[in-house]
Gaussian input, Z-matrix of N, CA and C with variables (Angstrom, degrees):
# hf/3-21g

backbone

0 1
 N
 C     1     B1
 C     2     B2     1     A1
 N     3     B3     2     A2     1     D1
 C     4     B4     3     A3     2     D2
 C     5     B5     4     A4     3     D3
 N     6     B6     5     A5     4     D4
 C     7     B7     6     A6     5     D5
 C     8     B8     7     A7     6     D6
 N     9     B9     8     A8     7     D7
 C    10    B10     9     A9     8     D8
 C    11    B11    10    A10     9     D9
 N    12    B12    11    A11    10    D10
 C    13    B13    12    A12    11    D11
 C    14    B14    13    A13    12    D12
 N    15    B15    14    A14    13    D13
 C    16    B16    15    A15    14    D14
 C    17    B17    16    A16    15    D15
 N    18    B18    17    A17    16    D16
 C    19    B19    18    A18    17    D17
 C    20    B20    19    A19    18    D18
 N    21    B21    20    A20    19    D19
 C    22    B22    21    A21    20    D20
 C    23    B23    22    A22    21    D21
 N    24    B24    23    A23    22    D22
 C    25    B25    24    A24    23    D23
 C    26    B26    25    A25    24    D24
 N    27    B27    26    A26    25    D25
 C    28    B28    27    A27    26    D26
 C    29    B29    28    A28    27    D27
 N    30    B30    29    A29    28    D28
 C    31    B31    30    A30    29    D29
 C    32    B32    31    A31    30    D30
 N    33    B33    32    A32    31    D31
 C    34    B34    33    A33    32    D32
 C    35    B35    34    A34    33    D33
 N    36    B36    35    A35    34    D34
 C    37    B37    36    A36    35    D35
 C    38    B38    37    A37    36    D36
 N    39    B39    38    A38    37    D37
 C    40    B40    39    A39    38    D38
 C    41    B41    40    A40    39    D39
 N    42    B42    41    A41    40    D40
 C    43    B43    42    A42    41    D41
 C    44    B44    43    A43    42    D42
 N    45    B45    44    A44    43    D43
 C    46    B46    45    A45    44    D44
 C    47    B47    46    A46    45    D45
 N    48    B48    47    A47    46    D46
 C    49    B49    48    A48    47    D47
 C    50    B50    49    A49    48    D48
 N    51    B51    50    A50    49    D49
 C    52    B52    51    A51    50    D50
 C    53    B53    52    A52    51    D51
 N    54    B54    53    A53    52    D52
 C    55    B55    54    A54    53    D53
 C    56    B56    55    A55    54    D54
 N    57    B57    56    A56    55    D55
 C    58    B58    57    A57    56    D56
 C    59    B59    58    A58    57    D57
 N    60    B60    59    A59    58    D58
 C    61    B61    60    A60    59    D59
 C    62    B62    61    A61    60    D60
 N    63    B63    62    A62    61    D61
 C    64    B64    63    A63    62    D62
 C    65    B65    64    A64    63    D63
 N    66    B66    65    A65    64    D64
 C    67    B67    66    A66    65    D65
 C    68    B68    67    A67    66    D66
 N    69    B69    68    A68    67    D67
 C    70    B70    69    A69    68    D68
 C    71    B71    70    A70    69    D69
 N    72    B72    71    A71    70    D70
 C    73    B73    72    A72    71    D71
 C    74    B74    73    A73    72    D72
 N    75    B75    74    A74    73    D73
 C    76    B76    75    A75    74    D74
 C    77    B77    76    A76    75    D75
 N    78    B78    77    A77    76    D76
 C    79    B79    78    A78    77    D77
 C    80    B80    79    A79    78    D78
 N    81    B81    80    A80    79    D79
 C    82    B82    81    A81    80    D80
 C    83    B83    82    A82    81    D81
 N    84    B84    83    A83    82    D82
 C    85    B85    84    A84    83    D83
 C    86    B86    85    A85    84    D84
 N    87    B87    86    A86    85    D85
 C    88    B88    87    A87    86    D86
 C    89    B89    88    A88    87    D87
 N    90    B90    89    A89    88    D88
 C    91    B91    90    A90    89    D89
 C    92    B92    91    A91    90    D90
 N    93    B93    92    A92    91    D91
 C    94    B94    93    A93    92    D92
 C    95    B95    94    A94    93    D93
 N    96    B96    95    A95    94    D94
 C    97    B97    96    A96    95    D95
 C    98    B98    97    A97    96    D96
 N    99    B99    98    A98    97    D97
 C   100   B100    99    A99    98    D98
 C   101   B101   100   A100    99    D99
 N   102   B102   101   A101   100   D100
 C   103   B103   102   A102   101   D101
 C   104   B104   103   A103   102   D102
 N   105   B105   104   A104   103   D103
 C   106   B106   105   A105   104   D104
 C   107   B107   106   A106   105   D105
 N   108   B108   107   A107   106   D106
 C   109   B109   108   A108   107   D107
 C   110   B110   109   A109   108   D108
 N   111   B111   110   A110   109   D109
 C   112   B112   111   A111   110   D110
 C   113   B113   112   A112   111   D111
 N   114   B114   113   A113   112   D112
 C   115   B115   114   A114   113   D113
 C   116   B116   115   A115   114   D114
 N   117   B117   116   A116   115   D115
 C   118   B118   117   A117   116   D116
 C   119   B119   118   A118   117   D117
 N   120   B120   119   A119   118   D118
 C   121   B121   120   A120   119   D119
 C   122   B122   121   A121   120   D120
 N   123   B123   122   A122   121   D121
 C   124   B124   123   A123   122   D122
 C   125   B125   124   A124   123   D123
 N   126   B126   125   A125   124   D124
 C   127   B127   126   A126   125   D125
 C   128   B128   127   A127   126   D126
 N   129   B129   128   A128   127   D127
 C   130   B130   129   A129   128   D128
 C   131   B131   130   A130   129   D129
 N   132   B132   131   A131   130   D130
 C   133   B133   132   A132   131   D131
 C   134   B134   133   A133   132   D132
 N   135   B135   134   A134   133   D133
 C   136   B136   135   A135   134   D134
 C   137   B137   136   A136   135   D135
 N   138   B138   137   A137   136   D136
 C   139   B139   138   A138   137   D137
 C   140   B140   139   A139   138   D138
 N   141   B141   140   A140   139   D139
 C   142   B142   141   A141   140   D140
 C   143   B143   142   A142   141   D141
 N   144   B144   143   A143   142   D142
 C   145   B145   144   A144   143   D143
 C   146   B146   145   A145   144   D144
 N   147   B147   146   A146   145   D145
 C   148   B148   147   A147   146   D146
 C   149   B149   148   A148   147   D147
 N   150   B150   149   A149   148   D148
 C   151   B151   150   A150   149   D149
 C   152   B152   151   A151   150   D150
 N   153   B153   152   A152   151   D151
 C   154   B154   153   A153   152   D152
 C   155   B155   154   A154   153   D153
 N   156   B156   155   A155   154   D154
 C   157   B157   156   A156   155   D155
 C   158   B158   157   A157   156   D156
 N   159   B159   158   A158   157   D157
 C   160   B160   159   A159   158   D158
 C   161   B161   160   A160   159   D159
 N   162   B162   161   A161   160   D160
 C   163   B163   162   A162   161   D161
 C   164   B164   163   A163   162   D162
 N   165   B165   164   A164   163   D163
 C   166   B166   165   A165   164   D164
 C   167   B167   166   A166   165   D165
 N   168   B168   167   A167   166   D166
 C   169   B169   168   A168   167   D167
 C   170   B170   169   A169   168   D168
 N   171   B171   170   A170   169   D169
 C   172   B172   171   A171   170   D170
 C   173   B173   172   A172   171   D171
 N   174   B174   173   A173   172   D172
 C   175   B175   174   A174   173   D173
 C   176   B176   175   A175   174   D174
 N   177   B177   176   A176   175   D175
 C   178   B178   177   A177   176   D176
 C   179   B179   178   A178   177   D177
 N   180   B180   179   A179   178   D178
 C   181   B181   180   A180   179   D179
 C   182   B182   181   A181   180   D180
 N   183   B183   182   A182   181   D181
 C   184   B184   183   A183   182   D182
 C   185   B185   184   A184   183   D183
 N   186   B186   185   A185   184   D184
 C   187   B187   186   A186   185   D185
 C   188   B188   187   A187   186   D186
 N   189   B189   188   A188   187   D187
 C   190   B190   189   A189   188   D188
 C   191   B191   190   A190   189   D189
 N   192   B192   191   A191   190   D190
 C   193   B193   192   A192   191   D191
 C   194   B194   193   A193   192   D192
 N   195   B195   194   A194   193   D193
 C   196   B196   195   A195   194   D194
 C   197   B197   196   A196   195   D195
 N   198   B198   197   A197   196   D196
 C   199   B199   198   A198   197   D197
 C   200   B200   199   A199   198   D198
 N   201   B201   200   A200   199   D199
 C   202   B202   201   A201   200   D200
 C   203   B203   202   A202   201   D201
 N   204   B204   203   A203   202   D202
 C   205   B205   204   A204   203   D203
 C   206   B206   205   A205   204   D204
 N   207   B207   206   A206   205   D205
 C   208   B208   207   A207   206   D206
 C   209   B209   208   A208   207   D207
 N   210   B210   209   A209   208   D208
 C   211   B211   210   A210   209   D209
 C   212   B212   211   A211   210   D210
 N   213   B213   212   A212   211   D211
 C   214   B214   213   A213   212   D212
 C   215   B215   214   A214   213   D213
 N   216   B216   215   A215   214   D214
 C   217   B217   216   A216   215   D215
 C   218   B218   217   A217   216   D216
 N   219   B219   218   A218   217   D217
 C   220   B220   219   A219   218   D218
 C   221   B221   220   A220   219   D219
 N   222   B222   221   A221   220   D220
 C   223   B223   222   A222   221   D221
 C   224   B224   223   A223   222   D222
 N   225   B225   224   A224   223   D223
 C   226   B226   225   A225   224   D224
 C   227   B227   226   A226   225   D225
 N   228   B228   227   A227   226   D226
 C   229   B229   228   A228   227   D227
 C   230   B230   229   A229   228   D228
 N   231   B231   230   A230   229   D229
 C   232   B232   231   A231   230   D230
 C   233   B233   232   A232   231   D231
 N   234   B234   233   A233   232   D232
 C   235   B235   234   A234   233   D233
 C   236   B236   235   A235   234   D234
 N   237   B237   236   A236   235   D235
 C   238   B238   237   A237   236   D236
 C   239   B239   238   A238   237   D237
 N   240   B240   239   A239   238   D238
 C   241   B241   240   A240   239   D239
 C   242   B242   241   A241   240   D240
 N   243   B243   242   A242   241   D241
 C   244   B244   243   A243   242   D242
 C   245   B245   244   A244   243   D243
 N   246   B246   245   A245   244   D244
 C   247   B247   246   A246   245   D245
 C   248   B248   247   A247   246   D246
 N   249   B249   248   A248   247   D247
 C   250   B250   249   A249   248   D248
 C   251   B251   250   A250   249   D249
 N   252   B252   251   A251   250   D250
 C   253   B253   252   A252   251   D251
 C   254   B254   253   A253   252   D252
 N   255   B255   254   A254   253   D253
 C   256   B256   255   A255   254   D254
 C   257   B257   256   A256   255   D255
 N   258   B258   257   A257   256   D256
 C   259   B259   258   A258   257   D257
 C   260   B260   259   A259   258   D258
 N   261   B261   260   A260   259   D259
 C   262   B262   261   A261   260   D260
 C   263   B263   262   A262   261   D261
 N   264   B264   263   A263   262   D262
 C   265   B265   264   A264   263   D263
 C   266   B266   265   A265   264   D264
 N   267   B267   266   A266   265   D265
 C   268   B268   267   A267   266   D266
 C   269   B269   268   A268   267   D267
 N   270   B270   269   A269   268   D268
 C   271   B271   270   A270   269   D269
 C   272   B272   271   A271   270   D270
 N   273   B273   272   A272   271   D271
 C   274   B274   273   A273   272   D272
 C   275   B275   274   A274   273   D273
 N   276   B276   275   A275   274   D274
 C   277   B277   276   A276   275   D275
 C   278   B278   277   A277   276   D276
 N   279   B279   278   A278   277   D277
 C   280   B280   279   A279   278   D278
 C   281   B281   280   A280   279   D279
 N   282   B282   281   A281   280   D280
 C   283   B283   282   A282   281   D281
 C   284   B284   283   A283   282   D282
 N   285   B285   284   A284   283   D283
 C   286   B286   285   A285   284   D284
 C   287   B287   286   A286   285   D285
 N   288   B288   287   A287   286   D286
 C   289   B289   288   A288   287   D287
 C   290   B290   289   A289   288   D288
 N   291   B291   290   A290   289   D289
 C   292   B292   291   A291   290   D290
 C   293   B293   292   A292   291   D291
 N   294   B294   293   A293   292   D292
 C   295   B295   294   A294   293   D293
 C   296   B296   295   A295   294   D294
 N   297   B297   296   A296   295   D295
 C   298   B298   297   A297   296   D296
 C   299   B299   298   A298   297   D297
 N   300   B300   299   A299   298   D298
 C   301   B301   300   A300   299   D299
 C   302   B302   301   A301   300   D300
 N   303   B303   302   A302   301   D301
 C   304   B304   303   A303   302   D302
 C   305   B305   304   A304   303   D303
 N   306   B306   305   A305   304   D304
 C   307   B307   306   A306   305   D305
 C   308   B308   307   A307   306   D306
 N   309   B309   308   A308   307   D307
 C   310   B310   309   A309   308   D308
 C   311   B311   310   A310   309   D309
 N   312   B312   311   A311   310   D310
 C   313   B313   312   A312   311   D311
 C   314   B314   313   A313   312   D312
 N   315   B315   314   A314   313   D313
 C   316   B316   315   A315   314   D314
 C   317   B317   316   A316   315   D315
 N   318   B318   317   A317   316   D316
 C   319   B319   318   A318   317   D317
 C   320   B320   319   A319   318   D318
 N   321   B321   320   A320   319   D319
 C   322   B322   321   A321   320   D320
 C   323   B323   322   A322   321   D321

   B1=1.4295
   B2=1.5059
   B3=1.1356
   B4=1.0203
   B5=1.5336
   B6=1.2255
   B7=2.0385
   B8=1.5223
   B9=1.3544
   B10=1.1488
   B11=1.3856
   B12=1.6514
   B13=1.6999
   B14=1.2051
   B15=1.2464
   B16=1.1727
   B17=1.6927
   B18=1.9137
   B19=1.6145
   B20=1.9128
   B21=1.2680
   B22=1.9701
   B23=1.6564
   B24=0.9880
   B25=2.1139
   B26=0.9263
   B27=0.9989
   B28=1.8328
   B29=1.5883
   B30=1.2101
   B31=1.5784
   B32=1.2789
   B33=1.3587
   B34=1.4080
   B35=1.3591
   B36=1.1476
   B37=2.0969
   B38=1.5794
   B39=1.0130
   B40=1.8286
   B41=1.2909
   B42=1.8128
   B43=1.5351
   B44=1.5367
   B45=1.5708
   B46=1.0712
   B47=1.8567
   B48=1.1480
   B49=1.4164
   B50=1.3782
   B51=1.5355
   B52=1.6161
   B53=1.7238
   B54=1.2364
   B55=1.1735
   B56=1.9609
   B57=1.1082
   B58=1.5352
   B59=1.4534
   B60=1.1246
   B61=1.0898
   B62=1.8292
   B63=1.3886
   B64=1.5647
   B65=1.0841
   B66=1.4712
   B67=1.4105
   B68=1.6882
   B69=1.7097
   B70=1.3183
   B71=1.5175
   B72=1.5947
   B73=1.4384
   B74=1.2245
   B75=1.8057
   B76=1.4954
   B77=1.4183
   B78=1.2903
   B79=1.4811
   B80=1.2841
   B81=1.1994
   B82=1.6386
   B83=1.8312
   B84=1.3073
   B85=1.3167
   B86=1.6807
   B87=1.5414
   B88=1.3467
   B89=1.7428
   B90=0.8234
   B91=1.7412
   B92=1.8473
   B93=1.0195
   B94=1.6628
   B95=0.8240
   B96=1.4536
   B97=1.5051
   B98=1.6316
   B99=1.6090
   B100=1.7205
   B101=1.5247
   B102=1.5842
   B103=1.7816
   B104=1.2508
   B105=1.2421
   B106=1.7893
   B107=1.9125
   B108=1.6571
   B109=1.3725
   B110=1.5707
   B111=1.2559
   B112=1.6243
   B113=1.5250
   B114=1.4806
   B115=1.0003
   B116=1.8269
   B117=0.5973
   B118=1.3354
   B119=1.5171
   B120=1.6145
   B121=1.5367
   B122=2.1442
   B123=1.2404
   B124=1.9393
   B125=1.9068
   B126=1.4919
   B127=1.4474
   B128=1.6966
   B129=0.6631
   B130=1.8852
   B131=1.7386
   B132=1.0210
   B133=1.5429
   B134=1.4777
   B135=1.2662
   B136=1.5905
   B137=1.3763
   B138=1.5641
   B139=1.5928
   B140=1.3414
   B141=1.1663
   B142=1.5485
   B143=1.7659
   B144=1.4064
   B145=1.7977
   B146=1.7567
   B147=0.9116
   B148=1.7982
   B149=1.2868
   B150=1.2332
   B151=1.5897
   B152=1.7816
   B153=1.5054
   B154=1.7831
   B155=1.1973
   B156=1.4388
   B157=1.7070
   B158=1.7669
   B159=1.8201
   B160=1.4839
   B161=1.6033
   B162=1.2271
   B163=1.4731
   B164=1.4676
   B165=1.3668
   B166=1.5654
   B167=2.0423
   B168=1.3591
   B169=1.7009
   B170=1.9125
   B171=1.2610
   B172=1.2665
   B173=1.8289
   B174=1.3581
   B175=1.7021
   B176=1.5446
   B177=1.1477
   B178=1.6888
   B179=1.3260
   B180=1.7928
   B181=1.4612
   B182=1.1169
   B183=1.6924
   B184=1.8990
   B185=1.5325
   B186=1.1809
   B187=1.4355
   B188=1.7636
   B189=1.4993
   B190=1.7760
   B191=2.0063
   B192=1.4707
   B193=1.2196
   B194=1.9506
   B195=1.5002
   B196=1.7207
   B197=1.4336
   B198=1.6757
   B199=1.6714
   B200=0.8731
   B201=1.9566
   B202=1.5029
   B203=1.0316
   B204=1.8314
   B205=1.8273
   B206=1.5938
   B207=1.1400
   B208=1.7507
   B209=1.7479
   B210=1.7893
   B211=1.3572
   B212=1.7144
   B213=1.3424
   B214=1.3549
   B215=1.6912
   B216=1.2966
   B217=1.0904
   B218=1.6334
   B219=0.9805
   B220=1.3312
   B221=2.0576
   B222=1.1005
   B223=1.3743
   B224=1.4252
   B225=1.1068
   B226=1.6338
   B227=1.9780
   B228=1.1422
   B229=1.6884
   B230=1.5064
   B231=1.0979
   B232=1.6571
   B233=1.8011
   B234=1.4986
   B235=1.2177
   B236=1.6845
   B237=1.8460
   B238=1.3353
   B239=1.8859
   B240=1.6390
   B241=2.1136
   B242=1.3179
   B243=1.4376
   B244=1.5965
   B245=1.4151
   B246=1.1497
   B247=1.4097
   B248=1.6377
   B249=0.9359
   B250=1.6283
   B251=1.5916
   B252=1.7237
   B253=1.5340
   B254=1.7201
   B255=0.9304
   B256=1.7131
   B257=1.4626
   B258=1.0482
   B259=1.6893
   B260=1.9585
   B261=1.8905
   B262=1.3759
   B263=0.9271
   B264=1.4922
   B265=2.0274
   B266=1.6502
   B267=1.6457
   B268=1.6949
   B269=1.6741
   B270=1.5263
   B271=1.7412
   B272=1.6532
   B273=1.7411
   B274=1.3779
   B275=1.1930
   B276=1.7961
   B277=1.2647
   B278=1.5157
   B279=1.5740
   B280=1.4545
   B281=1.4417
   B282=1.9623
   B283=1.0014
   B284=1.6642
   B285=1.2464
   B286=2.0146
   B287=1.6017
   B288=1.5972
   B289=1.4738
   B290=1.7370
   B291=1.1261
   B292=1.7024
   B293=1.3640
   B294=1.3515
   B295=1.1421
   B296=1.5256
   B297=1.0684
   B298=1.7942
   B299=1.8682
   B300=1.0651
   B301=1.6875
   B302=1.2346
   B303=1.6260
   B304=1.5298
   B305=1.6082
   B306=1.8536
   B307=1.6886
   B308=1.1566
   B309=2.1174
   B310=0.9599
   B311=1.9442
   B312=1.4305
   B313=1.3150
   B314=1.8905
   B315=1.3126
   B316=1.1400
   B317=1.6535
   B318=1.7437
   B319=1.8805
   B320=1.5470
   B321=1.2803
   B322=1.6682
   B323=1.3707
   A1=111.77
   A2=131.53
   A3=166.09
   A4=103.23
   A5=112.54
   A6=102.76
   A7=100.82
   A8=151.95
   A9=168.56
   A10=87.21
   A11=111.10
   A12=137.01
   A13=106.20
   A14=143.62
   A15=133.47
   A16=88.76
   A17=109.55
   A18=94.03
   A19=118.10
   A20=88.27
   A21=98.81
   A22=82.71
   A23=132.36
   A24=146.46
   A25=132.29
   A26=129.35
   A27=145.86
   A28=106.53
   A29=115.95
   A30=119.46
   A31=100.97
   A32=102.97
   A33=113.65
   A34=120.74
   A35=114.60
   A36=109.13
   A37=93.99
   A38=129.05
   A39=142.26
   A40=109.74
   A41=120.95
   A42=130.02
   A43=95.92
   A44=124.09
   A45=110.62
   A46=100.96
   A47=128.04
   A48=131.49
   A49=123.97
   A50=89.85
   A51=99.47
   A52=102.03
   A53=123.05
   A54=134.77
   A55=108.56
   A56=110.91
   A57=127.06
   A58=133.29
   A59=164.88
   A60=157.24
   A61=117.47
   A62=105.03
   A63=105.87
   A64=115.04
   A65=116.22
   A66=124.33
   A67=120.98
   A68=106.88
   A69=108.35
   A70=89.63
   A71=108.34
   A72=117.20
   A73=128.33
   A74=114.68
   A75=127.61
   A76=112.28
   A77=141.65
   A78=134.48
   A79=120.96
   A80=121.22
   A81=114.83
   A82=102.12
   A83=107.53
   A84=131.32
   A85=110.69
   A86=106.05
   A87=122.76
   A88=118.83
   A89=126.13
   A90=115.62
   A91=96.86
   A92=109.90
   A93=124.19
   A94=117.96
   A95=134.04
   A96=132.88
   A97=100.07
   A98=93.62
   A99=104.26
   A100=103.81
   A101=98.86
   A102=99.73
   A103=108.38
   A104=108.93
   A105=122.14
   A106=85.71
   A107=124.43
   A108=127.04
   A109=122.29
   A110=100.49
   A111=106.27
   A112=109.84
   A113=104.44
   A114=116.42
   A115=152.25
   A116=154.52
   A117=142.56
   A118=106.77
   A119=100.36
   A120=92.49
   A121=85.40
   A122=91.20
   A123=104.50
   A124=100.64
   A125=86.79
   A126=107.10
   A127=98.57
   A128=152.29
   A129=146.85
   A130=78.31
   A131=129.80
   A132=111.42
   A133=94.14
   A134=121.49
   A135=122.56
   A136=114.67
   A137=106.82
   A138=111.77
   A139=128.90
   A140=93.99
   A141=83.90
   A142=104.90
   A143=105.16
   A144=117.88
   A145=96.50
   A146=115.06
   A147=117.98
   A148=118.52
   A149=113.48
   A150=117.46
   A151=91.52
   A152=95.60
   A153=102.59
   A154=104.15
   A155=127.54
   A156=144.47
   A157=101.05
   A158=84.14
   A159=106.17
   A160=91.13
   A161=117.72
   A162=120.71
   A163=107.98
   A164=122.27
   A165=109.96
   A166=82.08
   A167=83.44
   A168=92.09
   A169=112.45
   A170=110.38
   A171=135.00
   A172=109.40
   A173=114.91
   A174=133.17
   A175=111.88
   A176=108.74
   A177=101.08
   A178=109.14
   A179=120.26
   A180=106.75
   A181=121.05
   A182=99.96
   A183=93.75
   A184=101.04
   A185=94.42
   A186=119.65
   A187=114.44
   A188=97.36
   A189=85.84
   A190=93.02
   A191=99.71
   A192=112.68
   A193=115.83
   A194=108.79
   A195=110.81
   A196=78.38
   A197=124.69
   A198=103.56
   A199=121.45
   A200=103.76
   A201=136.16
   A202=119.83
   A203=113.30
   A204=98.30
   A205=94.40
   A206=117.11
   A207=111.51
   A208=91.32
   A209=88.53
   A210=110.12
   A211=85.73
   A212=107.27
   A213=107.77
   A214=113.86
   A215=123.80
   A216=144.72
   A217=135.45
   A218=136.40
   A219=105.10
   A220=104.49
   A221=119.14
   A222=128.40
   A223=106.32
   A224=130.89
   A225=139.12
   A226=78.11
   A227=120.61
   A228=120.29
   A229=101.87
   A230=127.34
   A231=123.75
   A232=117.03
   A233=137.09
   A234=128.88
   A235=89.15
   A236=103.21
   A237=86.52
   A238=96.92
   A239=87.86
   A240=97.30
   A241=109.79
   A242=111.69
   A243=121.51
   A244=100.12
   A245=133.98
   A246=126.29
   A247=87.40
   A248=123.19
   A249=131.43
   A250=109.04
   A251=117.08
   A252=145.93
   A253=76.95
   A254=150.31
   A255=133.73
   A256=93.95
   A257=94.10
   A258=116.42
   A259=104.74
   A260=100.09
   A261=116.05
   A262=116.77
   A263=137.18
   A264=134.40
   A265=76.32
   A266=107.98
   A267=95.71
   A268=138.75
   A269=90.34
   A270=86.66
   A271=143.01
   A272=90.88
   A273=91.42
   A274=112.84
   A275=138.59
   A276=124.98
   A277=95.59
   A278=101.97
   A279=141.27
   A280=85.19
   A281=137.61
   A282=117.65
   A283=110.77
   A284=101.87
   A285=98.94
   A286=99.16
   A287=126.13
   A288=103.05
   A289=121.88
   A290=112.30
   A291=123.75
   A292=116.35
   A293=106.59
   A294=111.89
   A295=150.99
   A296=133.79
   A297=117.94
   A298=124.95
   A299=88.32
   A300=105.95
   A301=114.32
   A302=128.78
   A303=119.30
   A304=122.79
   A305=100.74
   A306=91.93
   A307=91.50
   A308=98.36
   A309=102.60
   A310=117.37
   A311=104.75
   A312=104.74
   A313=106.79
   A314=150.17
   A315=127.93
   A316=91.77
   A317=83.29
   A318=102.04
   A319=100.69
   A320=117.39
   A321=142.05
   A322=101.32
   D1=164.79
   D2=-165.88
   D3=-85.04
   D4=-38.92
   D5=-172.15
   D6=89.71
   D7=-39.01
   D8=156.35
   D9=0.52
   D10=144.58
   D11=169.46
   D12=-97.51
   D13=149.47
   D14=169.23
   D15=-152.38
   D16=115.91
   D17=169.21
   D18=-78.66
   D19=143.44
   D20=-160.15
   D21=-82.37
   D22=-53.66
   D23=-168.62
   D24=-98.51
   D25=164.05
   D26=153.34
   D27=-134.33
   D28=155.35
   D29=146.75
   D30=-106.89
   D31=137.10
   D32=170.45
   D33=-81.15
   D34=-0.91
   D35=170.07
   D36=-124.63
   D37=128.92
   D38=177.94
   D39=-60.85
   D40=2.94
   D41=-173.06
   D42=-109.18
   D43=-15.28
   D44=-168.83
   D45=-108.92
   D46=110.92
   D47=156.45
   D48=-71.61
   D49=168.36
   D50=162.75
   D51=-92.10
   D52=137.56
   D53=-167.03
   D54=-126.34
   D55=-14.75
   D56=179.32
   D57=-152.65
   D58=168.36
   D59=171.35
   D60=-170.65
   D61=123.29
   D62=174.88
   D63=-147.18
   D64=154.69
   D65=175.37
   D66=-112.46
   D67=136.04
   D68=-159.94
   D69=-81.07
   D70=141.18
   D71=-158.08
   D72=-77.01
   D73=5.57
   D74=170.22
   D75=-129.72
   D76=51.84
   D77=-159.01
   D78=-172.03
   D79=-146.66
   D80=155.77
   D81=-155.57
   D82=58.82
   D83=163.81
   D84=-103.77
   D85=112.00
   D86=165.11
   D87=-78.84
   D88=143.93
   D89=164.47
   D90=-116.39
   D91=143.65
   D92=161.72
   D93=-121.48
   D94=109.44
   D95=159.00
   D96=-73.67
   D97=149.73
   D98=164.77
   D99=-141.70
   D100=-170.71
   D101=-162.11
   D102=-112.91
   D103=44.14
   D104=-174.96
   D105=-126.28
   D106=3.74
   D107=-170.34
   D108=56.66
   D109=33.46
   D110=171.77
   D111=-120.70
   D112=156.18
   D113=160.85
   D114=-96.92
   D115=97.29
   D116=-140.96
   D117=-120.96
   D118=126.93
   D119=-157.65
   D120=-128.22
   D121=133.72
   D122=-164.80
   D123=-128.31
   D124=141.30
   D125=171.02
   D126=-79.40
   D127=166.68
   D128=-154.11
   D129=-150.36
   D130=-46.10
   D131=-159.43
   D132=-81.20
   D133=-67.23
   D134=178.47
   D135=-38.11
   D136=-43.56
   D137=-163.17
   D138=88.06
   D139=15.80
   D140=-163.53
   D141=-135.15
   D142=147.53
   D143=-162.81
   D144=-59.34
   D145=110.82
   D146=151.76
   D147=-40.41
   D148=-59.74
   D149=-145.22
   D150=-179.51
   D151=141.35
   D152=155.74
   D153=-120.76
   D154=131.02
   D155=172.33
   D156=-107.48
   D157=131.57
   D158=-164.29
   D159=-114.47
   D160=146.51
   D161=159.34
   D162=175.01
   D163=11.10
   D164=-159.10
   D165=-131.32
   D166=159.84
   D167=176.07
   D168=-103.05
   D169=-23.24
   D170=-169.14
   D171=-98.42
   D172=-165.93
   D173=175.53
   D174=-87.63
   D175=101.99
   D176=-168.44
   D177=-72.89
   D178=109.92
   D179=-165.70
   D180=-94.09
   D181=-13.44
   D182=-178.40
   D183=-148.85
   D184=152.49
   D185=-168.34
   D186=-124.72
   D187=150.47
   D188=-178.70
   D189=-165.35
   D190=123.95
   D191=178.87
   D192=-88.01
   D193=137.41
   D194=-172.57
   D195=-129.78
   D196=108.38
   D197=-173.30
   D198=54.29
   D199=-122.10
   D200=-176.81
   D201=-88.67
   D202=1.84
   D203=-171.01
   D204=-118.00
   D205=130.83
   D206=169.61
   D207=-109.89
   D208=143.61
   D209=-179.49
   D210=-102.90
   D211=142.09
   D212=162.38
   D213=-137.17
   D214=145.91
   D215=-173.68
   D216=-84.65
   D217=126.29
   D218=-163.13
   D219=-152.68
   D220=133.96
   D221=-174.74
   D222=-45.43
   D223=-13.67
   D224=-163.28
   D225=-81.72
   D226=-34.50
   D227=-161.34
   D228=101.03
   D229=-4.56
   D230=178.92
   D231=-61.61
   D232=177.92
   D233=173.55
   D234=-168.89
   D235=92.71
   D236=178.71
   D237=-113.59
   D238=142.57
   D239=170.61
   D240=-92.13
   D241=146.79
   D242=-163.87
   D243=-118.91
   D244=145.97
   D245=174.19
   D246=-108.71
   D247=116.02
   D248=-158.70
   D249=-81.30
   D250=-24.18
   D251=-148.68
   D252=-94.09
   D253=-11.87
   D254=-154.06
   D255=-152.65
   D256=158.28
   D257=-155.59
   D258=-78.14
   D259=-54.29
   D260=162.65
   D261=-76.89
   D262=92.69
   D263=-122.62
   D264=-103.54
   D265=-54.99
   D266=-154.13
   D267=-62.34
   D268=103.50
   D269=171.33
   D270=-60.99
   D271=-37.74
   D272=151.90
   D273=167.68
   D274=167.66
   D275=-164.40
   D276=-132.85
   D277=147.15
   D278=-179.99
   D279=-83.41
   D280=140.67
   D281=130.57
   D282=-130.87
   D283=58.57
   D284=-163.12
   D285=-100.20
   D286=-19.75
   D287=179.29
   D288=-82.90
   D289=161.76
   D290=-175.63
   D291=-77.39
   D292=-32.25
   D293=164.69
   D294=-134.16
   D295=-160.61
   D296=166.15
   D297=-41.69
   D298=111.53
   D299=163.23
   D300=-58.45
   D301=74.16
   D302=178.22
   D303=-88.91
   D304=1.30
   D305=-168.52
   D306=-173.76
   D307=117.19
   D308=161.89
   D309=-118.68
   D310=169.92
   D311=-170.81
   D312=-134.69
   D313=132.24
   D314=159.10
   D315=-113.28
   D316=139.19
   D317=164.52
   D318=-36.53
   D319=-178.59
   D320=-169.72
   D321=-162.46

């Protein structure tokens, strides 16, 4: 490659950020959390948005790829896993912590 920048986004309201960002660890699938609690999950080579996954009320701050399932994190205290391969992604949601989800990790 080239080294070349190319911006992949925008948010369209200046209240909503990017709040997270990860890459699925064999591909060229980005995930973006932002603080409107969505997710936005992008082909980086194509450029172009996959899919947005909704489930959080809060800024989804952390994200963490197992394969196909991204766990994502979110200030609400939520931790929902996506099976990313299926259309109805959500497998299922954690909601037992008090507070912000800033970091997630899966074993290897």
């Amino acid at each position: 490659g080239t080294g070349s920048i190319v911006e992949l986004m925008k948010t369209a309201d200046e209240n909503n950020k990017v709040g997270s960002v990860s890459w699925v660890r064999d591909g060229n699938f980005l995930a973006v959390g932002t603080f409107d609690g969505t997710v936005q999950l992008w082909d980086a080579e194509s450029q172009k948005l996959l899919r947005t996954l909704k489930g959080h009320q809060a800024r989804v701050a952390s994200l963490a790829w197992n394969e196909y399932i991204l766990s994502t994190g979110s200030r609400d205290g939520s931790i929902n896993n996506h099976d990313v391969r299926v259309s109805n992604s959500l497998v299922n949601s954690l909601r037992d912590h008090c507070g912000e989800v800033c970091g997630l990790k899966w074993n290897e």
